[in-house]
C-alpha positions as a Python dict, from the first residue, in 0.01 Angstrom:
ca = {
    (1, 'X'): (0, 0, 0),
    (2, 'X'): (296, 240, 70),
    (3, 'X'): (443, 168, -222),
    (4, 'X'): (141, 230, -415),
    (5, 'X'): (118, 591, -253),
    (6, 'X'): (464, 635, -312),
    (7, 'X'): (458, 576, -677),
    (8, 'X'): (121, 798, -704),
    (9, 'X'): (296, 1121, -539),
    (10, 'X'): (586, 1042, -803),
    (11, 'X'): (378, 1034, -1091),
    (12, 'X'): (233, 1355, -949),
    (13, 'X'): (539, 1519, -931),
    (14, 'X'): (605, 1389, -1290),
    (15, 'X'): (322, 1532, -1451),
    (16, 'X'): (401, 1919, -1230),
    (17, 'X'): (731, 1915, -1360),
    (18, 'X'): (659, 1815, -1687),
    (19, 'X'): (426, 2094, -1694),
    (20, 'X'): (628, 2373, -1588),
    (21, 'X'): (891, 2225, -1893),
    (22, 'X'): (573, 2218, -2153),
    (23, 'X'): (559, 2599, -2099),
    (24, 'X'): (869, 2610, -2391),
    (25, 'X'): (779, 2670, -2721),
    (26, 'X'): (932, 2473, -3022),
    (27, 'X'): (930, 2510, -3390),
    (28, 'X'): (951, 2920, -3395),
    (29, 'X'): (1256, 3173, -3416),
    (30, 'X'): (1009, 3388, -3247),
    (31, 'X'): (655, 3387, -3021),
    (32, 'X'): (469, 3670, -3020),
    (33, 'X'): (208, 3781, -2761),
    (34, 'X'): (-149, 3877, -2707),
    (35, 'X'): (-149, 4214, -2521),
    (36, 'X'): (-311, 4232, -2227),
    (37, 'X'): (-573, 4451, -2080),
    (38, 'X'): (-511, 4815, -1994),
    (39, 'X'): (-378, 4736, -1575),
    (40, 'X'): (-408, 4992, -1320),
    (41, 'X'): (-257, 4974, -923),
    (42, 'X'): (-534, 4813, -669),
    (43, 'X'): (-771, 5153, -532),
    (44, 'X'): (-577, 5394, -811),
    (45, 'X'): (-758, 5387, -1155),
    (46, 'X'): (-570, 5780, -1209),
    (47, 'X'): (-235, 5540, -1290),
    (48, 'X'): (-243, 5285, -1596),
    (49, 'X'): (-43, 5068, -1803),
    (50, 'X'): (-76, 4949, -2176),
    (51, 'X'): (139, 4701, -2283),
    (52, 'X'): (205, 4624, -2686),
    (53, 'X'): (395, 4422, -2893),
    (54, 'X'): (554, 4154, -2680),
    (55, 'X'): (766, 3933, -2858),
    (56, 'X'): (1038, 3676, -2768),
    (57, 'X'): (1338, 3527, -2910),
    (58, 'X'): (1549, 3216, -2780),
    (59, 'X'): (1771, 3431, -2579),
    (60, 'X'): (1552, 3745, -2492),
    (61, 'X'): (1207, 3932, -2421),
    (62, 'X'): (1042, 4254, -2452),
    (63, 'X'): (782, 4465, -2507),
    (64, 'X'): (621, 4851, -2464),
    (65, 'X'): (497, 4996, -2187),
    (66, 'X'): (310, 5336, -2163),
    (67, 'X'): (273, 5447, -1800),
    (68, 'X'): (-30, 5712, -1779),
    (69, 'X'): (9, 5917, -1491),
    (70, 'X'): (-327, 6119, -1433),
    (71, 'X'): (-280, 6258, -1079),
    (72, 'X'): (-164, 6617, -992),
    (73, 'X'): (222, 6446, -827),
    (74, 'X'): (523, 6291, -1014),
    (75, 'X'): (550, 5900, -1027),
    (76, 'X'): (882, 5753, -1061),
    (77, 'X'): (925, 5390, -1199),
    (78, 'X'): (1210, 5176, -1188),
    (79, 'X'): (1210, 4916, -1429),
    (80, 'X'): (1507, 4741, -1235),
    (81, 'X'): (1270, 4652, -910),
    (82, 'X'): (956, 4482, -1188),
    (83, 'X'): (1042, 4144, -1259),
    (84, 'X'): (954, 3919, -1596),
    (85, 'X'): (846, 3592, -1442),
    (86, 'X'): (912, 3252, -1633),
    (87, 'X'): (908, 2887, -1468),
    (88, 'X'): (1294, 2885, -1483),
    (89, 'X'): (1284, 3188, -1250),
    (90, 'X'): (1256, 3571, -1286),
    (91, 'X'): (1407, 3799, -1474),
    (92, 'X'): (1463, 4186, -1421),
    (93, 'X'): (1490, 4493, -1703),
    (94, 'X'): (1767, 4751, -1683),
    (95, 'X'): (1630, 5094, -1748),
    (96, 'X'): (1737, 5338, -1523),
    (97, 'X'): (1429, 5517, -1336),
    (98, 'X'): (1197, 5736, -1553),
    (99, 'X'): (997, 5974, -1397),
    (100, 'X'): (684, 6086, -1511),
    (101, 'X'): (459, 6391, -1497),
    (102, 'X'): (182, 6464, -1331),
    (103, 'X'): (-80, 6479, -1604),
    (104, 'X'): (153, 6315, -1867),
    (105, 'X'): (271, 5956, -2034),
    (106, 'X'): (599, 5809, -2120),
    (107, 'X'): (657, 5546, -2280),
    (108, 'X'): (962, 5254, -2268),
    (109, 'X'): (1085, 4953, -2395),
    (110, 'X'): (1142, 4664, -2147),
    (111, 'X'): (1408, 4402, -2247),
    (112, 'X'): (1510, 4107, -2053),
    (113, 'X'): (1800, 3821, -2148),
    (114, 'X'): (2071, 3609, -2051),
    (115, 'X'): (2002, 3243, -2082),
    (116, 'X'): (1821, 3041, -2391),
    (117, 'X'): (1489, 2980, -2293),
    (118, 'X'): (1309, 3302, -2332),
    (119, 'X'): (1025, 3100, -2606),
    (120, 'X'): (822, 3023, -2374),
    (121, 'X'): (387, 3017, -2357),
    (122, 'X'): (301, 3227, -2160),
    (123, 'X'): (475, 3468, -1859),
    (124, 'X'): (429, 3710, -1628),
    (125, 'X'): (542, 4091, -1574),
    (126, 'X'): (518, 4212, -1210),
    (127, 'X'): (530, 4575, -1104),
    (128, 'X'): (524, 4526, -730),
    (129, 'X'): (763, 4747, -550),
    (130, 'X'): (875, 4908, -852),
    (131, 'X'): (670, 5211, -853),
    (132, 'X'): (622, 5509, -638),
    (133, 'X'): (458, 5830, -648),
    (134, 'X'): (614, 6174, -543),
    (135, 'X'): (362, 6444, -411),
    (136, 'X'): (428, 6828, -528),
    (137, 'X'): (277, 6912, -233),
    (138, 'X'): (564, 6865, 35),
    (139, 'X'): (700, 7103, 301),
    (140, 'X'): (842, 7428, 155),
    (141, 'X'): (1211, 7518, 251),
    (142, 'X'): (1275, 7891, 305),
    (143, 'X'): (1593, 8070, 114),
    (144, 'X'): (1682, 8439, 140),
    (145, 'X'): (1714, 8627, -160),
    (146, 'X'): (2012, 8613, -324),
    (147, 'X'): (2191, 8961, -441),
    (148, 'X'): (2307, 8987, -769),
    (149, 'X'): (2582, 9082, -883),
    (150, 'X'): (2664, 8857, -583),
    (151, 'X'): (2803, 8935, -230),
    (152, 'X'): (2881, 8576, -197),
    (153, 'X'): (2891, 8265, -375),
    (154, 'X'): (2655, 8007, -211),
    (155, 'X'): (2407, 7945, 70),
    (156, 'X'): (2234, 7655, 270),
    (157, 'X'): (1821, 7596, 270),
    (158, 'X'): (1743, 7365, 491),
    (159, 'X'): (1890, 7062, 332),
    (160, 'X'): (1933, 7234, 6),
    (161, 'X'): (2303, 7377, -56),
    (162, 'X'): (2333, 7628, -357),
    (163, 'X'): (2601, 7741, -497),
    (164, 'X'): (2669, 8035, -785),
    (165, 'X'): (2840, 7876, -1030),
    (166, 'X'): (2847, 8191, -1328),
    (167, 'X'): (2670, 8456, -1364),
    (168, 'X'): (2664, 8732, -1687),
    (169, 'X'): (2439, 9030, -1744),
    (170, 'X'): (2410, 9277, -1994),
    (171, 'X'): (2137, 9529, -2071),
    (172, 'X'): (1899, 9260, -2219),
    (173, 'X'): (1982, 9003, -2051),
    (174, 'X'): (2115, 8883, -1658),
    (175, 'X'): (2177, 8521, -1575),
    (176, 'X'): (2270, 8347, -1311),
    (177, 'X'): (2346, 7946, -1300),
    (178, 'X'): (2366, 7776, -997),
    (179, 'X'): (2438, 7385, -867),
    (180, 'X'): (2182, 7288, -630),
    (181, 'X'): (2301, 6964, -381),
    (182, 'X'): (2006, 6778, -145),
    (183, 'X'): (2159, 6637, 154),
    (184, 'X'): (1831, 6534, 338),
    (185, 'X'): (1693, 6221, 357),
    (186, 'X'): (1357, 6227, 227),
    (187, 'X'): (1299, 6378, -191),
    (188, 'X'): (1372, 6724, -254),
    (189, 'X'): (1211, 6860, -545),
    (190, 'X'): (1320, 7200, -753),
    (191, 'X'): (1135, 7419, -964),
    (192, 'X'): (1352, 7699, -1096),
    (193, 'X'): (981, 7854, -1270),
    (194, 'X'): (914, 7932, -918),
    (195, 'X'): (1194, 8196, -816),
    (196, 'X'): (1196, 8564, -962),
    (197, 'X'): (1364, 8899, -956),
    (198, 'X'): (1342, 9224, -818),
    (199, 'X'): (1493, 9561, -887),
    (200, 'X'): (1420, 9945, -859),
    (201, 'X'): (1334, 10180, -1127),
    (202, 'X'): (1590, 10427, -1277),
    (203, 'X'): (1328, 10727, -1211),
    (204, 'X'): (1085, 10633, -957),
    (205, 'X'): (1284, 10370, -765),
    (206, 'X'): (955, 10180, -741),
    (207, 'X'): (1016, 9790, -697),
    (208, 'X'): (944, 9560, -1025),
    (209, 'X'): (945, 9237, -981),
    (210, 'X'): (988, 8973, -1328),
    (211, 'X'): (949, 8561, -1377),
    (212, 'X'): (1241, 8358, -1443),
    (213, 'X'): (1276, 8311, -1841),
    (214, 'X'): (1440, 7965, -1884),
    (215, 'X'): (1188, 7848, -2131),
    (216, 'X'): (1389, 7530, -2045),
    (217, 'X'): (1317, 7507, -1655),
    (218, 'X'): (1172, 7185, -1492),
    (219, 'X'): (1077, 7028, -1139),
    (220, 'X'): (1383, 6828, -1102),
    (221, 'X'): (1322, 6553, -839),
    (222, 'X'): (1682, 6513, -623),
    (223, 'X'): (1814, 6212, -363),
    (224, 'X'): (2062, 6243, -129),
    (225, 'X'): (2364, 6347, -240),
    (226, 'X'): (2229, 6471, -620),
    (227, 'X'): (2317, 6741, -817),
    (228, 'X'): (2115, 6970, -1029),
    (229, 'X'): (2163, 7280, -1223),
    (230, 'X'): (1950, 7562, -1182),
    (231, 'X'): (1931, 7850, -1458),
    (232, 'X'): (1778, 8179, -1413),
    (233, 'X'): (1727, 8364, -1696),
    (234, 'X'): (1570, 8765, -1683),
    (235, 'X'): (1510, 8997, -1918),
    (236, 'X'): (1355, 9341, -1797),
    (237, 'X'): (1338, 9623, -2055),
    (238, 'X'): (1657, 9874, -2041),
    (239, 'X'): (1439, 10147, -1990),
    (240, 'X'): (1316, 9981, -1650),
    (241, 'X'): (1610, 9852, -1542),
    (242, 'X'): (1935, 9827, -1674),
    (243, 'X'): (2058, 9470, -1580),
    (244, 'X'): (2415, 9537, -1629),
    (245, 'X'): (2439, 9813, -1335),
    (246, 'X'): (2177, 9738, -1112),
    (247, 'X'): (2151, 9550, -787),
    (248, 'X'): (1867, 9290, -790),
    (249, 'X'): (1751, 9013, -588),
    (250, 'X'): (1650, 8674, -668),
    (251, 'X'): (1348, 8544, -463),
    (252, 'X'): (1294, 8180, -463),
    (253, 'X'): (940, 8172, -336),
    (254, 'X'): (885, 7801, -358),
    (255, 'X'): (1197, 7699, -530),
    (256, 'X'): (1327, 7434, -265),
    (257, 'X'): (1045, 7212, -156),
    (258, 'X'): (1100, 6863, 52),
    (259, 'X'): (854, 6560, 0),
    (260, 'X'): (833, 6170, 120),
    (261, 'X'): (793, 5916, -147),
    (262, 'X'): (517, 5696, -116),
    (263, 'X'): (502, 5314, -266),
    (264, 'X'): (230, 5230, -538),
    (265, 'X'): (112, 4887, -538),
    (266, 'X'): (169, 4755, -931),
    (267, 'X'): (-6, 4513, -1111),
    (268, 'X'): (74, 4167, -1208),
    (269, 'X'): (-40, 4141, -1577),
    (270, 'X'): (-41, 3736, -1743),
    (271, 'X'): (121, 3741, -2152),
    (272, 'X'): (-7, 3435, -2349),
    (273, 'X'): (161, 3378, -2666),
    (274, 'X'): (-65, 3464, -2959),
    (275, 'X'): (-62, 3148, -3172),
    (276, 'X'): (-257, 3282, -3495),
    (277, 'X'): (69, 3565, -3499),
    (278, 'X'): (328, 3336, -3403),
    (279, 'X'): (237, 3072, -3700),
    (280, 'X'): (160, 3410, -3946),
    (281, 'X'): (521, 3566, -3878),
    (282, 'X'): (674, 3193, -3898),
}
């Protein structure tokens, strides 16, 4: 009777194994893949994925993938941390962290390889712990204003340390570049759109006040020990203010802000190969 149990439970086994092996694919240079359903994290319909055009050779995978971020804060995905899953084990992409928008889409290719036995049936991609979303709302740091032409090269917000780096103005045109360092521990975000510029009037001495102009300024989202450049570009009219004379002073307003990054839950999302395409591209 033991024997007869023994033998079941190996014939069991058997048949598991065999079908974790019958998951390989045979007879194609390539399988193709039926693209699965638009995916969003569990309670957060504002974040999706769409996957396309998933497609494996004998010694690699890949496929697109479109994040959608439709919240008001950043999200920041790292590829590196999602995982493709096969019955030989899991496998891990190697782009470097993307970061996108609030409001916007980006869109990547994921590529896994090493090994030979990427043509496989079916296999899973897994987003858990690989996604994270960074709220513009965070605590404001306070900087004094910064005189130009300057007094002195750098300061210290909070855990924000600035430093002049060059600075140029002529009649047209003043502007100042800087290298911005966070040393906190949390996210620091920068947004050189915030800070502007004041100066007096050559007749009344009244107090104008103009944006920053770097049509190239963008929230830059900063680690520990990161470094960012900050332009600030003016241009006030010569017969306001002549910018290569004057004293003005750049007000960051909400320049330097400090967040927390908070996990997102990904999906899981299944691939099955796509037979009719597989045999039609044969």
């Amino acid at each position: 009777m033991k024997l007869n149990n023994a033998i079941m439970l190996l014939v069991v086994l058997l048949l598991l194994a065999g079908s974790s092996f019958s998951q390989s694919v045979t007879g194609y240079e390539k399988v193709y893949y039926t693209n699965p359903e638009m995916a969003s994290p569990a309670g957060d319909q504002d974040i999706s994925f769409e996957f396309k055009n998933a497609i494996a050779q004998f010694d690699h995978n890949k496929f697109g993938i479109k994040i959608v971020n439709n919240t008001s804060d950043y999200l920041v995905f790292d590829s590196r941390k999602s995982s493709f899953s096969y019955p030989f084990g899991d496998k891990h992409p190697t782009v470097k962290p993307i970061v996108i928008k609030p409001n916007k889409s980006k869109t990547k290719t994921l590529l896994v390889k090493g090994g030979e036995e990427f043509l496989q049936k079916s296999f899973d991609f897994n987003l858990l712990g690989a996604l994270w979303k960074i709220p513009v709302n965070g605590d404001a740091v306070t900087a004094d204003d910064f005189v130009l032409p300057a007094a002195k090269n750098s300061f210290t917000a909070g855990d924000f340390k600035v430093v002049l780096k060059k600075y140029s103005a002529t009649t047209k045109e003043a502007k100042a570049i800087f290298e911005c360092t966070y040393t906190g521990n949390k996210i620091g975000l920068v947004n050189p759109s915030n800070l502007s510029v004041t100066a007096k009037r050559k007749k009344s001495n009244e107090t104008v006040t103009y944006a920053n102009d770097d049509k190239k300024g963008e929230t830059s989202i900063v680690r520990k020990g990161e470094k960012i450049k900050v332009t600030a570009v003016f241009h006030i009219p010569g017969k306001i203010v002549d910018m290569q004379f004057a004293q003005m002073n750049i007000i960051w307003n909400d320049t330097f802000v400090e967040t927390t990054e908070i996990p997102v839950e990904g999906p899981q999302v299944h691939f099955e190969m796509n037979e009719a395409l597989t045999q039609e591209k044969k």
